[in-house]
C-alpha positions as CSV (number, residue, x, y, z in Angstrom):
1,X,21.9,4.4,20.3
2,X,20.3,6.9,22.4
3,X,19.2,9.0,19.3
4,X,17.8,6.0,17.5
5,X,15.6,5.6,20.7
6,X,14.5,9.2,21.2
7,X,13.7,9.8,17.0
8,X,11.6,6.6,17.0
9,X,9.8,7.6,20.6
10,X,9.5,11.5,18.8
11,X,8.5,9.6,15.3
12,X,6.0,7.4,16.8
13,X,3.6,10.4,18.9
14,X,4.0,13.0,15.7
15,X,2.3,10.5,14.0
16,X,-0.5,9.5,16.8
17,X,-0.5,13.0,17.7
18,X,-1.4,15.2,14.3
19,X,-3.4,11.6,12.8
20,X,-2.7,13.2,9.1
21,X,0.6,12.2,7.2
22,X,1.8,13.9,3.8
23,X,4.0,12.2,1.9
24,X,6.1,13.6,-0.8
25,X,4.7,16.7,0.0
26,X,4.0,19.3,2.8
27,X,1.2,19.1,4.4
28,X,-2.5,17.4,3.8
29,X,-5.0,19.1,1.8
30,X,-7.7,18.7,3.7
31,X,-8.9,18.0,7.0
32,X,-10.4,15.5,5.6
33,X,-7.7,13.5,4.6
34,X,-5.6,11.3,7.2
35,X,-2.7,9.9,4.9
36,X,-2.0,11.8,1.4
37,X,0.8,11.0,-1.0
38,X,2.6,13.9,-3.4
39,X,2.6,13.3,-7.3
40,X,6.3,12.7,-8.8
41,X,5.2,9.5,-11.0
42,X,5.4,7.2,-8.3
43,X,3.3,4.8,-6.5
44,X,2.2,2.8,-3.2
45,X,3.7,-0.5,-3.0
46,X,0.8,-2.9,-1.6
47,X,2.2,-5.7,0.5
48,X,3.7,-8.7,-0.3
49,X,1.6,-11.7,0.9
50,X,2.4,-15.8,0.6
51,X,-1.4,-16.1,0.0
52,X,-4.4,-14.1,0.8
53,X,-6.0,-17.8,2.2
54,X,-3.3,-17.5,4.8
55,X,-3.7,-14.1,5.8
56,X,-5.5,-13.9,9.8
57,X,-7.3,-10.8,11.6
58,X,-7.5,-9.0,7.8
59,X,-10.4,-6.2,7.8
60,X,-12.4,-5.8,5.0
61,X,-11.1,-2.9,2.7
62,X,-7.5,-4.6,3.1
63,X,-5.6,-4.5,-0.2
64,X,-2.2,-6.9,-0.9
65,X,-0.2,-8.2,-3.5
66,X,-0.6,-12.2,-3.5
67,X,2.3,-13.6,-4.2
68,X,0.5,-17.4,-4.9
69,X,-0.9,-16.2,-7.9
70,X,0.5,-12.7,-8.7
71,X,-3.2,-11.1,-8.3
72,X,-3.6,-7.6,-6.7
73,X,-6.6,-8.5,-3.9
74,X,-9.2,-6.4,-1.8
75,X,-11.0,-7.9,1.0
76,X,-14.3,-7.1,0.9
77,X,-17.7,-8.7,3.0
78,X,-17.8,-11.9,0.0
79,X,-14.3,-12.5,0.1
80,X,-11.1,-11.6,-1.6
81,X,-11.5,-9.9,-5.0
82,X,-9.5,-10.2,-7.6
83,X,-8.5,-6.3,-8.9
84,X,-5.7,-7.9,-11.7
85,X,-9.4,-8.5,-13.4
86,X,-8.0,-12.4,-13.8
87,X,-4.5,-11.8,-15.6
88,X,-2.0,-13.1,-13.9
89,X,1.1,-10.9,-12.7
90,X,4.6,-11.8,-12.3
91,X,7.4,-10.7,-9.4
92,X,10.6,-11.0,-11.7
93,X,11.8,-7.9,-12.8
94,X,12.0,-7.5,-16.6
95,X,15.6,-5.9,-16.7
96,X,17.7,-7.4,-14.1
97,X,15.3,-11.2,-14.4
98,X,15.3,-11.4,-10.8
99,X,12.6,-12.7,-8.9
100,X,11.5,-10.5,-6.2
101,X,9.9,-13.3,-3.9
102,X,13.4,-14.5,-3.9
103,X,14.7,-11.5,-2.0
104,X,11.9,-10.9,-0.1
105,X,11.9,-15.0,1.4
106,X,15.8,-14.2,2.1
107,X,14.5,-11.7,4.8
108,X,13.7,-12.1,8.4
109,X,9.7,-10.9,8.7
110,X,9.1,-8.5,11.6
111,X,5.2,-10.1,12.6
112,X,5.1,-6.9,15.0
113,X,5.3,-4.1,12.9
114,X,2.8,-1.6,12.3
115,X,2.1,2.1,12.0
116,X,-1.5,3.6,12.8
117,X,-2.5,6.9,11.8
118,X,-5.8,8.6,13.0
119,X,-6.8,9.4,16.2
120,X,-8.5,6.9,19.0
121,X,-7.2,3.7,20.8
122,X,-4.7,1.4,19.0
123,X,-6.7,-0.6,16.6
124,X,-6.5,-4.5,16.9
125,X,-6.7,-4.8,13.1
126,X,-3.3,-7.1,12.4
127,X,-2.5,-4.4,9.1
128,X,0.7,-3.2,8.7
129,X,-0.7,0.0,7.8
130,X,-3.8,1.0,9.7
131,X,-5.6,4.3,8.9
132,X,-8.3,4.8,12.0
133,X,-10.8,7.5,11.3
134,X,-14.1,7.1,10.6
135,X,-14.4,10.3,9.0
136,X,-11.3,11.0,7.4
137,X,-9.7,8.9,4.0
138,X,-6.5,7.9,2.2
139,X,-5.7,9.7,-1.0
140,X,-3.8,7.4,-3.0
141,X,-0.4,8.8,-5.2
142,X,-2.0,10.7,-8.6
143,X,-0.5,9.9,-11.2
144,X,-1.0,11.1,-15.4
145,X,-1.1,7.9,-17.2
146,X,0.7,5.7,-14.7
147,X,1.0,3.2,-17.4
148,X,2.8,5.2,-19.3
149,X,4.9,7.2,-17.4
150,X,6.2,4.8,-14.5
151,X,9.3,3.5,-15.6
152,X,9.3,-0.5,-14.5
153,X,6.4,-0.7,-11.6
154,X,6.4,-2.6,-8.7
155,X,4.3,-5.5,-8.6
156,X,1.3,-4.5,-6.2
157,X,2.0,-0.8,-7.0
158,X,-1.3,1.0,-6.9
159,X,-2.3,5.0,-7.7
160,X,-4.6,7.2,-8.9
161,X,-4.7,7.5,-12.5
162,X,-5.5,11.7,-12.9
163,X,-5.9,11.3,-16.6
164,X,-8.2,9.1,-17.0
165,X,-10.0,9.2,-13.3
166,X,-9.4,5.9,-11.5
167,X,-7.6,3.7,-9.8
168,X,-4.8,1.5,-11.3
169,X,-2.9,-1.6,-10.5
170,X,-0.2,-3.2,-11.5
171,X,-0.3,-6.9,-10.6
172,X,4.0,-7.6,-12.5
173,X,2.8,-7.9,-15.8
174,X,0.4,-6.0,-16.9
175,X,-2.0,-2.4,-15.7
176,X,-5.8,-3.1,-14.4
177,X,-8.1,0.2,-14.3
178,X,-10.9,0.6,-11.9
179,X,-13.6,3.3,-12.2
């Protein structure tokens, strides 16, 4: 119990305390950069929301998965935009048929969790994942022709399409590309 304590204490400063995170890799690229994923044909799973109506305290530049309509959404200063470009997703899984709202409604939501990365006093932003610098940026995972080479996305999975230079979303059904 002890070590559970002390490696989420150690986890939480390393991550307030060098305010840039690789992922699937070693290091940053940059010190421009405060979170950076690797590239092994995988994404970033957005989160999972009942409806982006009932979501409080959201900043704009927030990005989730609505559940209510299976629509990828960014928050920007008019509202929520649609970035499933108006084709409606789906959360069951095409090879086992189950429904993935299903498991997630079966699970006890933890309203206080949250990870910050960047340097300055906790933000009051109620994200789940908060990036902080004002002069840093996310790089999102790269991916060749996620569209073709990720085997059965995640609905609300998002990357960086290297082939063809821009962003991509997958809203359960089908890809949206963004320049």
């Amino acid at each position: 119990m002890k070590r559970k304590i002390i490696f989420s204490i150690v986890s939480a400063f390393s991550i307030t305390a060098y305010s840039q995170v690789a992922i699937g890799k070693d290091s940053v690229s940059s010190g421009s950069v405060s979170l950076e994923f690797g590239s092994a044909n995988k994404g970033m799973v957005l989160p999972w929301v009942n409806s982006a109506a009932s979501i409080s305290g959201a900043e704009n530049g927030t990005l989730i998965y609505d559940i209510s309509d299976h629509k990828v959404k960014l928050l920007s200063s008019t509202g929520w935009k649609d970035l499933s470009i108006d084709v409606t997703g789906t959360t069951i899984d095409p090879i086992t048929n189950i429904d993935g709202v299903t498991l997630q409604s079966s699970l006890t939501e933890n309203t206080g969790a949250k990870v910050e990365i960047g340097s300055g006093v906790p933000s009051s932003s109620s994200g789940i994942l908060v990036l902080k610098d004002t002069n840093k940026a996310m790089i999102l995972p790269k991916v060749a022709s996620p569209h073709l080479t990720i085997i059965n996305p995640a609905p609300g999975l998002i990357v960086y399409d290297t082939t063809a230079k821009q962003l991509a979303v997958f809203n359960g059904n089908v890809w949206t590309f963004w320049k």
